[in-house]
C-alpha positions in Angstrom: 83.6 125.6 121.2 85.1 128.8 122.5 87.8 131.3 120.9 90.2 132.4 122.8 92.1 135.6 122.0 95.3 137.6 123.0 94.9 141.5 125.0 95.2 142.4 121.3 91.8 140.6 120.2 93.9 138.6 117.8 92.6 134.8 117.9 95.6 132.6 119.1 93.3 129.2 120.4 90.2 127.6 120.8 88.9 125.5 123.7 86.7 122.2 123.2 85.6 120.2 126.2 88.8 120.8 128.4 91.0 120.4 125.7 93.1 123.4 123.7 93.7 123.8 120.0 96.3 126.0 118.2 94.8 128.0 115.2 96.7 125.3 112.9 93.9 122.8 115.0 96.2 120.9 116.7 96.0 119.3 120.0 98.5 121.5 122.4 97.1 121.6 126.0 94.3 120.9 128.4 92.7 121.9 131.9 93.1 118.7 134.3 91.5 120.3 137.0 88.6 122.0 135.3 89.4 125.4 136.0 91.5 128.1 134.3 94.8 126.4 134.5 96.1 125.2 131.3 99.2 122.8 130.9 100.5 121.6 127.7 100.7 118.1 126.8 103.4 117.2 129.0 102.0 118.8 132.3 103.5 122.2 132.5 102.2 125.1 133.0 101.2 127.4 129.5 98.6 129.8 131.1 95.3 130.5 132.5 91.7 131.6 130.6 90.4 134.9 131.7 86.4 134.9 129.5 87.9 134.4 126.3 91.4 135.5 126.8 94.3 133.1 127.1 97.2 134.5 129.0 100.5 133.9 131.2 100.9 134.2 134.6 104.4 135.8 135.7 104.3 133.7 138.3 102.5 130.4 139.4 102.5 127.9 142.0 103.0 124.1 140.8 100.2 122.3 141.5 102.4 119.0 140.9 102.0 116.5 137.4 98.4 116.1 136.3 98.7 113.1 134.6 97.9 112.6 130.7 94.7 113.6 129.0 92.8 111.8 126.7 92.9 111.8 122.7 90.1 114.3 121.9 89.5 113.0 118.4 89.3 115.1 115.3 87.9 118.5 115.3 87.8 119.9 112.2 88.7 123.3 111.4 86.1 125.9 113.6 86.5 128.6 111.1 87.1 132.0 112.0 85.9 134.5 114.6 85.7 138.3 114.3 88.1 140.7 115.9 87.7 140.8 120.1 88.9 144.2 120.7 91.8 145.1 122.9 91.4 144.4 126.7 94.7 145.2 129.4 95.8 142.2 130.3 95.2 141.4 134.3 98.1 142.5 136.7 100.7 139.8 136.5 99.8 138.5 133.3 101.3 138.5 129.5 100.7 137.7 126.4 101.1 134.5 124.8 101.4 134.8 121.0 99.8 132.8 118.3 103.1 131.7 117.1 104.2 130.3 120.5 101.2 128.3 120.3 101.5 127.2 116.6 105.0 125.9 117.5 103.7 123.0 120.4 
């Protein structure tokens, strides 16, 4: 299991396997090519992983419908991590907040 955190250090996600979890641990994305790519549920685009950071691309190239991902069971609630610390965000990147991902 693996936090993920905004440029802010706020936690936003969490990462099991190659599947993404909002804070509210709920099912909302996955990586279908085992890299940093994330899509949601229905194949588009939500951001990439930089470490533990999640963010947004201003700009990315379809890489075309990756299919549907499989039902990755109940995982509980992973508790709590301490603050990250701020980090600028890579050039060409944004933010995605907690709340955009608490509302897929």
């Amino acid at each position: 299991m693996k936090y993920l955190f905004d440029s802010n250090g706020n936690w936003i996600a969490f990462k099991i396997s190659n599947f993404i979890f909002n804070t509210n641990c709920n099912n909302i994305a996955w990586l279908p090519w085992n890299d940093d790519y994330v899509v949601d549920l229905s194949g588009n685009y939500l951001g990439h992983i930089y470490g533990n950071r999640f963010y947004k691309h201003d700009s990315v190239e379809y890489r075309g419908f990756p299919g549907y991902p499989d039902y990755p069971g109940y995982v509980g609630h992973p508790g709590f991590p301490e603050y990250a610390g701020y980090v600028l965000p890579p050039l060409g990147c944004s933010d995605i907040t907690k709340e955009q991902l608490n509302s897929l």
